[in-house]
C-alpha positions as a Markdown table, in Angstrom:
| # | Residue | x | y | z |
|---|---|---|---|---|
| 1 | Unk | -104.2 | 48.1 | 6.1 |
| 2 | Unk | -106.2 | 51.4 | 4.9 |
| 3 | Unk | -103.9 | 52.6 | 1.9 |
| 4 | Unk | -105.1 | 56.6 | 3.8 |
| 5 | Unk | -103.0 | 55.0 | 6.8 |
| 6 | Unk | -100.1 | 54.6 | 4.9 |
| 7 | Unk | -100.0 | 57.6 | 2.6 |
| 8 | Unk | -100.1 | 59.3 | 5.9 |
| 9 | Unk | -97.2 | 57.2 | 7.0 |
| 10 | Unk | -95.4 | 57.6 | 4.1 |
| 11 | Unk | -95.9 | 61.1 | 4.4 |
| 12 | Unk | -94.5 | 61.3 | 8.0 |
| 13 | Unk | -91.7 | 59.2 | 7.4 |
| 14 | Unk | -90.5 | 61.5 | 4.1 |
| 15 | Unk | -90.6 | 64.6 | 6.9 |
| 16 | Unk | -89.6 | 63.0 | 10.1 |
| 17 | Unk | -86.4 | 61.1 | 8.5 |
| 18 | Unk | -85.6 | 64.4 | 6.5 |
| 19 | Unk | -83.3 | 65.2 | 9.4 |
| 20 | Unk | -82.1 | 62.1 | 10.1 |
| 21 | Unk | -81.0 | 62.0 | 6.3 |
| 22 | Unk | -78.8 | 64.9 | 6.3 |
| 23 | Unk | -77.4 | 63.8 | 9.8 |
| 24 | Unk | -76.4 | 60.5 | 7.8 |
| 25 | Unk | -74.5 | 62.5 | 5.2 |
| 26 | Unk | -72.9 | 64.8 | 7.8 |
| 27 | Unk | -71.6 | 61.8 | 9.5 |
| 28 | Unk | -70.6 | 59.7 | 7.0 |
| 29 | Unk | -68.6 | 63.1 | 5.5 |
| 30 | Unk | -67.1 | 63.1 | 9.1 |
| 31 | Unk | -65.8 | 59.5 | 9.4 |
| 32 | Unk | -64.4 | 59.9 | 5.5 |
| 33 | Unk | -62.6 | 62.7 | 7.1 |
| 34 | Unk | -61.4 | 60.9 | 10.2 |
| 35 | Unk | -63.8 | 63.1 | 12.3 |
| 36 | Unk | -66.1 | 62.1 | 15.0 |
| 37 | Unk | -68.7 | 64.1 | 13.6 |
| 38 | Unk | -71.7 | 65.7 | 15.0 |
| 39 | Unk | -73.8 | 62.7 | 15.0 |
| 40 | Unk | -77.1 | 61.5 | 13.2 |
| 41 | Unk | -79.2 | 63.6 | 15.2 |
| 42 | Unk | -77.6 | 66.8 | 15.3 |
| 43 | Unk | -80.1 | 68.2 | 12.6 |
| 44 | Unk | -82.8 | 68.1 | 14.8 |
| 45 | Unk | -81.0 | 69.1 | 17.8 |
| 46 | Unk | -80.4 | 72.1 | 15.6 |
| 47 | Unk | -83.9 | 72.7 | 14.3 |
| 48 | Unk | -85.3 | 72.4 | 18.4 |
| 49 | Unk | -82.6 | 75.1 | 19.0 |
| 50 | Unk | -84.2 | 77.0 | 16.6 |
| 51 | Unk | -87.5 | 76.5 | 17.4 |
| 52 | Unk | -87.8 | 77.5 | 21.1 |
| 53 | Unk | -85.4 | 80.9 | 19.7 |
| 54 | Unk | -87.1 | 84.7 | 19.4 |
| 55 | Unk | -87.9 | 85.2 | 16.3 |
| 56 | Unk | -85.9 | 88.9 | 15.0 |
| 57 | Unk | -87.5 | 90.6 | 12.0 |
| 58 | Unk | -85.9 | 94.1 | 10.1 |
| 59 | Unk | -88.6 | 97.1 | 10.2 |
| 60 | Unk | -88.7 | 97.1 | 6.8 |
| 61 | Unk | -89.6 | 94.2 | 6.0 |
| 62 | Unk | -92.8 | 93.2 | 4.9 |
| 63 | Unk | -96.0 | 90.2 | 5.2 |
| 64 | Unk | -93.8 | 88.9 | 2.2 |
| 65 | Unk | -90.8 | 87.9 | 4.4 |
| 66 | Unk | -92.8 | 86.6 | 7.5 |
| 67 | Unk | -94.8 | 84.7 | 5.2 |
| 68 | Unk | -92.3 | 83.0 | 2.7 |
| 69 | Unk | -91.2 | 79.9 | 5.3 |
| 70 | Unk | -94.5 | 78.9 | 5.8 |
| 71 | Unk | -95.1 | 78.8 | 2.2 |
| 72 | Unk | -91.9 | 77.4 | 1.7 |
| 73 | Unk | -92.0 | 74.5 | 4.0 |
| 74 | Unk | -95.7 | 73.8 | 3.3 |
| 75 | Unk | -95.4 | 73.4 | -0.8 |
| 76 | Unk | -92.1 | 70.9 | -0.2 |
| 77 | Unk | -94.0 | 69.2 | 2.4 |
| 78 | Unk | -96.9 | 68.5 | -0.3 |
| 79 | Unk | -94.8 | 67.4 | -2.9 |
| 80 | Unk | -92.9 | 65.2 | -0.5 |
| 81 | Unk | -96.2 | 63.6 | 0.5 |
| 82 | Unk | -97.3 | 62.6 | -3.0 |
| 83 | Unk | -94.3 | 60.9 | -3.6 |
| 84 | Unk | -94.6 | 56.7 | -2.9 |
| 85 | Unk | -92.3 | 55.4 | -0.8 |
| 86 | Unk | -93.5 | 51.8 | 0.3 |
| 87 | Unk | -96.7 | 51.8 | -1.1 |
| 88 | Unk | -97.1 | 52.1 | -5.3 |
| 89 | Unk | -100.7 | 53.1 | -5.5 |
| 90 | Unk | -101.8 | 55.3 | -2.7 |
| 91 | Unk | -105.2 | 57.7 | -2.4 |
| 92 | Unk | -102.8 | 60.5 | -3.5 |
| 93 | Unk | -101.6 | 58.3 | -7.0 |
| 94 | Unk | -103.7 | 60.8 | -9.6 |
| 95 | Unk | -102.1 | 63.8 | -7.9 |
| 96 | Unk | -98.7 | 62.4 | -7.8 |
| 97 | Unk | -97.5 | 63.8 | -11.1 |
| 98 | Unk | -94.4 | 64.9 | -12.5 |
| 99 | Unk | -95.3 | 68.3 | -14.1 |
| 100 | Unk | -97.5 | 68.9 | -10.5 |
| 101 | Unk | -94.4 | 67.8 | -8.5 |
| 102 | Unk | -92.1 | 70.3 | -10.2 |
| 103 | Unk | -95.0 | 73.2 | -9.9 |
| 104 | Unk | -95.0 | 72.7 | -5.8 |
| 105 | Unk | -90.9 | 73.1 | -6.0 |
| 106 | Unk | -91.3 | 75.9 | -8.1 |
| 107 | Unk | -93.7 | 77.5 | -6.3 |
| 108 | Unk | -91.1 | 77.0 | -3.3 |
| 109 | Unk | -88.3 | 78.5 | -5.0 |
| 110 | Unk | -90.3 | 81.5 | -6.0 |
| 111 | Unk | -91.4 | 82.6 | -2.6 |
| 112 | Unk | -88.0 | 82.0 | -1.6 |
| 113 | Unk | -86.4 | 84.2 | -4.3 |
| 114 | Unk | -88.4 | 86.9 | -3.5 |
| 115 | Unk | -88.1 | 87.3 | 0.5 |
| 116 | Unk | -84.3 | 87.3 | -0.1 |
| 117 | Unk | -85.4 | 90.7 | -2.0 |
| 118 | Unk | -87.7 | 91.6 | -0.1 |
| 119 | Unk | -85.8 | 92.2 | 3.0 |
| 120 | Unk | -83.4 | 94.8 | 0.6 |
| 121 | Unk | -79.8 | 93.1 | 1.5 |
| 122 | Unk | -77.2 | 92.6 | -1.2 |
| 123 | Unk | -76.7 | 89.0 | 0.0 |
| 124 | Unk | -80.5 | 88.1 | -0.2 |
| 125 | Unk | -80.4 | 89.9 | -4.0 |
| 126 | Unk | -78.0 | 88.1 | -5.1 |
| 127 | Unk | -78.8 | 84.8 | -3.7 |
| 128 | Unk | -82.2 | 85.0 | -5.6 |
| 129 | Unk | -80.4 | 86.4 | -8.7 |
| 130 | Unk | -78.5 | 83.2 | -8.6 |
| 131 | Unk | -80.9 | 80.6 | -7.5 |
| 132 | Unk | -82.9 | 81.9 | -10.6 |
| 133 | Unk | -80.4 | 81.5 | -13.3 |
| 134 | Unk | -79.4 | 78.0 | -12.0 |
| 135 | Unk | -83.1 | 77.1 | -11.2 |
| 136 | Unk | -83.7 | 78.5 | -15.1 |
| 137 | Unk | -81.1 | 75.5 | -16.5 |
| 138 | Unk | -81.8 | 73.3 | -13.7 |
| 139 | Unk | -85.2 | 72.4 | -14.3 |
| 140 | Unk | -85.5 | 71.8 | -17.9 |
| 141 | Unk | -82.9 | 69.3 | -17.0 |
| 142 | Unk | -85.5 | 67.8 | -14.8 |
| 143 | Unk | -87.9 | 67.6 | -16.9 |
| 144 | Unk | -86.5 | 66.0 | -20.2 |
| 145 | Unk | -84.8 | 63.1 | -17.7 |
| 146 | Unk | -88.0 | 62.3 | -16.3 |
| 147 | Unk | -90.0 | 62.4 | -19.8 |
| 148 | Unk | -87.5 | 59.8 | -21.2 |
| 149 | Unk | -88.9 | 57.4 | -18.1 |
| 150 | Unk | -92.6 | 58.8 | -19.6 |
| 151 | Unk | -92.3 | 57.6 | -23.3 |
| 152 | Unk | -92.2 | 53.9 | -22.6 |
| 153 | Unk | -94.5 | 54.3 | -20.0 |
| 154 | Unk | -97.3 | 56.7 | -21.8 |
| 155 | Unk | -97.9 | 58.8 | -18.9 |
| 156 | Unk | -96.0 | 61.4 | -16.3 |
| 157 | Unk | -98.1 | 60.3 | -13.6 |
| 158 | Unk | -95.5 | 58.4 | -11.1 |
| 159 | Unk | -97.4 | 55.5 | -10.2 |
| 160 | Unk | -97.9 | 54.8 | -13.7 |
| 161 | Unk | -94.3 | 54.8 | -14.5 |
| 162 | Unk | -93.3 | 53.1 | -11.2 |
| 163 | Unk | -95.9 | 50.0 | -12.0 |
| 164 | Unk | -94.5 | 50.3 | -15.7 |
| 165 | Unk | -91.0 | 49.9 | -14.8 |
| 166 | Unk | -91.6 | 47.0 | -12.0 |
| 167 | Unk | -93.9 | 45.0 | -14.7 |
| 168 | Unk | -91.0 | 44.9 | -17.5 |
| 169 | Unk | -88.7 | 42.6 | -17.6 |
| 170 | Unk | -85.1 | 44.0 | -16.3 |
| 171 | Unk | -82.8 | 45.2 | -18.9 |
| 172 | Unk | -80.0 | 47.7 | -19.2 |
| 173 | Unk | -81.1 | 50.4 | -21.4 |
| 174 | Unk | -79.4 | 53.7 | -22.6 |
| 175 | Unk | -82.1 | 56.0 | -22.2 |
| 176 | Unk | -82.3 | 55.0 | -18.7 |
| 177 | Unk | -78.8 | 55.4 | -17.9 |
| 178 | Unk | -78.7 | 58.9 | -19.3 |
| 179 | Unk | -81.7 | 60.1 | -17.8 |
| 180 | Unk | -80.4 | 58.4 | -14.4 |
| 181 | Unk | -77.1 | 60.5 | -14.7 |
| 182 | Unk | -78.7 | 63.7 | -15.6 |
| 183 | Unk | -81.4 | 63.4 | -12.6 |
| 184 | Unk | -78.3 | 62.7 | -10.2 |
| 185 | Unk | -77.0 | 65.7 | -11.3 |
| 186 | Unk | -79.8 | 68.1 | -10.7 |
| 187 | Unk | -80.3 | 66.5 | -8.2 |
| 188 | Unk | -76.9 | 67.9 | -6.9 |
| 189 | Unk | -77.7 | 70.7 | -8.1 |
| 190 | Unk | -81.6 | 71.2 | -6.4 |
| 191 | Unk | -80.1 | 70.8 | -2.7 |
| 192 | Unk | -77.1 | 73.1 | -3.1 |
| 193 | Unk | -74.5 | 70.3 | -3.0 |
| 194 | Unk | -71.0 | 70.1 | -3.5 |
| 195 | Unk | -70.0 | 70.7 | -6.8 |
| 196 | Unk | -72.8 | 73.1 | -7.5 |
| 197 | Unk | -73.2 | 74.8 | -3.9 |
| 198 | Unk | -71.9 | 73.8 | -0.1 |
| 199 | Unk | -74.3 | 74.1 | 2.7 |
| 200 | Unk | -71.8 | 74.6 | 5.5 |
| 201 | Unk | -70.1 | 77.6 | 4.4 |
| 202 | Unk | -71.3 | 81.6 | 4.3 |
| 203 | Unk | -68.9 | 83.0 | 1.7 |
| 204 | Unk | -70.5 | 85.5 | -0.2 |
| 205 | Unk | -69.0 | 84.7 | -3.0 |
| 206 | Unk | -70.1 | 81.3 | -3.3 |
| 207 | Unk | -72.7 | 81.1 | -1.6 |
| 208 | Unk | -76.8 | 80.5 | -3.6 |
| 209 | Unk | -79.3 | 79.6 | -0.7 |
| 210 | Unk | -78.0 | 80.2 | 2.1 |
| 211 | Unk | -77.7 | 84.1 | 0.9 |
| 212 | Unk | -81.5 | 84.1 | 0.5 |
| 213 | Unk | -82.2 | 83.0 | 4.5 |
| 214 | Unk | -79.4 | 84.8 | 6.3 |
| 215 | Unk | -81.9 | 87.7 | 7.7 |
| 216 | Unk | -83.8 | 84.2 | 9.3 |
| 217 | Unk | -84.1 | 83.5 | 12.9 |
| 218 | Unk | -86.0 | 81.5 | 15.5 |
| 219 | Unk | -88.6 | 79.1 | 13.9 |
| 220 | Unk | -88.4 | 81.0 | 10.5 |
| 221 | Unk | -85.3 | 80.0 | 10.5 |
| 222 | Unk | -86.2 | 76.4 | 11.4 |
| 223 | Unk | -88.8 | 75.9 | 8.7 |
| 224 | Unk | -86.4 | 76.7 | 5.9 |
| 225 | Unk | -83.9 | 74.3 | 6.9 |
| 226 | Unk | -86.1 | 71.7 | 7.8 |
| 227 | Unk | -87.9 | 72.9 | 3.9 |
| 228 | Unk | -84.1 | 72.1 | 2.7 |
| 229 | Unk | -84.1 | 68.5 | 4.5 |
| 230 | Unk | -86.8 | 67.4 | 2.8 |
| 231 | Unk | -85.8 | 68.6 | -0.5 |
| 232 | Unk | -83.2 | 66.3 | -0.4 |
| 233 | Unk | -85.0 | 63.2 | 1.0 |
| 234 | Unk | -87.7 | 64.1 | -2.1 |
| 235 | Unk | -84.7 | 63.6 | -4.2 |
| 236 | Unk | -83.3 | 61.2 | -3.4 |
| 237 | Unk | -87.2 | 59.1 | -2.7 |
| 238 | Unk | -87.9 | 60.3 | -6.5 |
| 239 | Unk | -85.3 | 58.8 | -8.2 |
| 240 | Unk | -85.6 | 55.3 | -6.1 |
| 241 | Unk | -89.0 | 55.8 | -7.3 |
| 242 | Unk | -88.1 | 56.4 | -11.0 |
| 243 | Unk | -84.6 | 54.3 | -11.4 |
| 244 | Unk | -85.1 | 51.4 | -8.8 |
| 245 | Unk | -88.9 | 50.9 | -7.9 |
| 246 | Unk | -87.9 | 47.2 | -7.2 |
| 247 | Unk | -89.5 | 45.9 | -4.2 |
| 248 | Unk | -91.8 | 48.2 | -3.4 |
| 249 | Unk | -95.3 | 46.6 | -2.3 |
| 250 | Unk | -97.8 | 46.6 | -4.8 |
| 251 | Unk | -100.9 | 45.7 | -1.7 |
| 252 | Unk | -101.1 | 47.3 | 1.2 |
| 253 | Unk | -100.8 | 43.8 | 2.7 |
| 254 | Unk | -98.0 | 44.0 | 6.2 |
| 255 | Unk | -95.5 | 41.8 | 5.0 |
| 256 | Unk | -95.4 | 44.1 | 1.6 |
| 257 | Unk | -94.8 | 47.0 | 3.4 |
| 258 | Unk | -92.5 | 45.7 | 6.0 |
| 259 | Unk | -90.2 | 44.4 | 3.0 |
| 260 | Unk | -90.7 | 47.7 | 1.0 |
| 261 | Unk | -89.7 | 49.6 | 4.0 |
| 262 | Unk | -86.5 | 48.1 | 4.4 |
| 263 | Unk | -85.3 | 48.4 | 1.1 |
| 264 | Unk | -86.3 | 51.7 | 0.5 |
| 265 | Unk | -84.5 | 52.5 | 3.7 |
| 266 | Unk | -81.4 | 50.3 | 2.3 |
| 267 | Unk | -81.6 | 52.3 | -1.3 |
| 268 | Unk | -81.7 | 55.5 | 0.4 |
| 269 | Unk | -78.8 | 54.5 | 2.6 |
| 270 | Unk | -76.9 | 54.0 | 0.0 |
| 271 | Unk | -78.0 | 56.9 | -2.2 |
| 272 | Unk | -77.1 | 59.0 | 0.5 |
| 273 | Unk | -73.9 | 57.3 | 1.1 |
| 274 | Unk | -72.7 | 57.7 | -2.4 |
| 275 | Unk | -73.2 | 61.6 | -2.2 |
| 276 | Unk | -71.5 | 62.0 | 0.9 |
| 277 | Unk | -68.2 | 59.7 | -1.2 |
| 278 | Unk | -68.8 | 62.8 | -4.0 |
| 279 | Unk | -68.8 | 65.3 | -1.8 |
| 280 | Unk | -65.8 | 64.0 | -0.4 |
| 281 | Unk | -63.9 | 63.6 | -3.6 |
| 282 | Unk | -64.9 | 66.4 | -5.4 |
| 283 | Unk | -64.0 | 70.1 | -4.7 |
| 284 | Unk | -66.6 | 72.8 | -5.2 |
| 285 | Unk | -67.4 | 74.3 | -9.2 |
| 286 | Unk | -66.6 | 77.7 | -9.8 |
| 287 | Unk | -69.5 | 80.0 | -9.9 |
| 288 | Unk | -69.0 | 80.4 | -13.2 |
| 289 | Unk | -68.9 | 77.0 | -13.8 |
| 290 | Unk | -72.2 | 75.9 | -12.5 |
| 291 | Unk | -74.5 | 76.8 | -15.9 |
| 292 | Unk | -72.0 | 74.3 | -17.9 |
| 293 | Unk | -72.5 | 72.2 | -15.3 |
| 294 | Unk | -76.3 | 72.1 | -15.7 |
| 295 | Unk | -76.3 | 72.2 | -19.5 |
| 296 | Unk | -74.4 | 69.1 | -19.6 |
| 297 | Unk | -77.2 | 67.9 | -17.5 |
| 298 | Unk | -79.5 | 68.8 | -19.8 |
| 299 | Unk | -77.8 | 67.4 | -22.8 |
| 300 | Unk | -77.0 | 64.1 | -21.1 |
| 301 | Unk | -81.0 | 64.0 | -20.6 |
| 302 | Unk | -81.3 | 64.9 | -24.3 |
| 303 | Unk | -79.2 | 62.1 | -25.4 |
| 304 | Unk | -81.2 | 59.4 | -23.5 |
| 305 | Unk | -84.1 | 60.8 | -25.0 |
| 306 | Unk | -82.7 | 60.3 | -28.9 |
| 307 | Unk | -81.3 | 57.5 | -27.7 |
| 308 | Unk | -84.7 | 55.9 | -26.8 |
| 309 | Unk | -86.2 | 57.0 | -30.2 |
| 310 | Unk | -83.3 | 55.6 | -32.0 |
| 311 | Unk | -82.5 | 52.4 | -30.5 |
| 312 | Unk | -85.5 | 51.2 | -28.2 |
| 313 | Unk | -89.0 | 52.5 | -30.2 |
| 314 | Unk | -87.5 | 51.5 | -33.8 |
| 315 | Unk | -87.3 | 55.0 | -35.2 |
């Protein structure tokens, strides 16, 4: 098969699933709960709502705010795409890089930030105010976890440390485990999940991004939450990518992809699975509470990166 066929595949399936993915969470939440539950495809029952609604604009607001979900939508919808799922070395490879990766999410997060200013609420002000701070502790966090996967491999290109990890022999090391523990945490922390933030409630005193989109409607609306979906299916694609490349097809041979399909499907199930169990068990941080929580993040990534200089490259 053309490897452009299935980077466009991949691609769709990162964006069409997104929905479908936070439907899984809900649900599994729900039966947790002993609830029925909305069902799997209430998320895009939602988003279909939305996008057949008028859209309903303030006067004063300006190009910024009209402009800000396209921009937001379209720069996770690029780093989503560069991202292997099945397929390790795909037309997009050279562009699939950490540092690049992290830029698009940025870039994301800043447009974001500033239409919940731009429309001149206090909700949307302090929403970006907050997303800020967190997104100042959050991404460093980021960062050192995946360069700790980037020593042994040379390079912070992700095909090159996806091929470097599945051509070593298996073995449990340290720096792996830290860096593995501080990317589930900001990973937490990137989609505004319980502990850091919960999705389903409006308090303002709580609340991080949803305060930055509560002046949305229609398919502005849409695009943000849909935006948000795949943020959490990058995630969660990114560290089967970095932590458990296993299995995925090295060819672009049918059988390979059929086999990498299911159990990256499988692995997400089951990453997905596990944060719906946290989010059951765990009650939400204090506001206050959420910088410690990301600078333990950071220091756990630290500690898996002197770990890896002191037990693993001989220093």
């Amino acid at each position: 098969m053309s490897s452009i066929l299935i980077q466009i595949i991949q691609a769709l399936l990162l964006l069409l699933l997104a929905p479908l993915a936070t439907g899984f969470v809900s649900t599994c939440k729900a039966r947790l709960q002993n609830r029925r539950g909305a069902g799997l495809l209430q998320p895009w029952r939602n988003l279909r709502k939305l996008f057949v609604k008028e859209v309903v604009i303030a006067s004063h607001a300006s190009w910024l705010f009209r402009t800000a979900p396209y921009v937001v939508f379209t720069a996770t919808a690029i780093a989503a795409s560069v991202v292997p799922a099945m397929l390790v070395d795909t037309p997009l490879s050279l562009t699939a890089d950490v540092i690049a990766l992290v830029a698009l999410l940025a870039l994301a997060r800043f447009f974001l930030a500033l239409a919940g200013m731009d429309i001149g609420t206090a909700f949307g002000g302090m929403g970006a105010s907050r997303e800020m701070t967190f997104a100042a502790l959050a991404e460093p966090a980021m960062l050192m976890s995946i360069f700790v996967l980037s020593l042994s491999a040379h390079s912070t290109n992700l095909t090159t440390m996806i091929t470097h990890t599945i051509h070593t022999s298996f073995a449990l090391h340290p720096s792996l485990a830290f860096a593995m523990v501080a990317m589930l945490m900001v990973a937490v922390a990137e989609n505004g999940r319980i502990p850091v933030d919960n999705p389903t409630t409006h308090l303002e005193l709580t609340m991080i991004h949803e305060a930055m989109i509560l002046e949305y409607s229609g398919r502005h609306l849409a695009l943000m939450e849909w935006a948000s979906m795949i943020k959490l299916m990058l995630f969660a694609t990114l560290i089967i990518d970095l932590f458990m490349p296993w299995g995925m097809a090295m060819q672009a041979t049918p059988a390979a992809l059929a086999i990498a399909l299911g159990l990256w499907l499988l692995k997400l199930a089951g990453l997905l699975l596990a944060l719906a169990l946290a989010e059951t068990a765990l009650a939400k941080l204090r506001l206050f509470e959420v910088p410690e929580y990301l600078s333990g993040a950071f220091i756990i990534a630290f500690l898996g990166l002197l770990s890896y200089y002191m037990l693993e490259a001989g220093v």
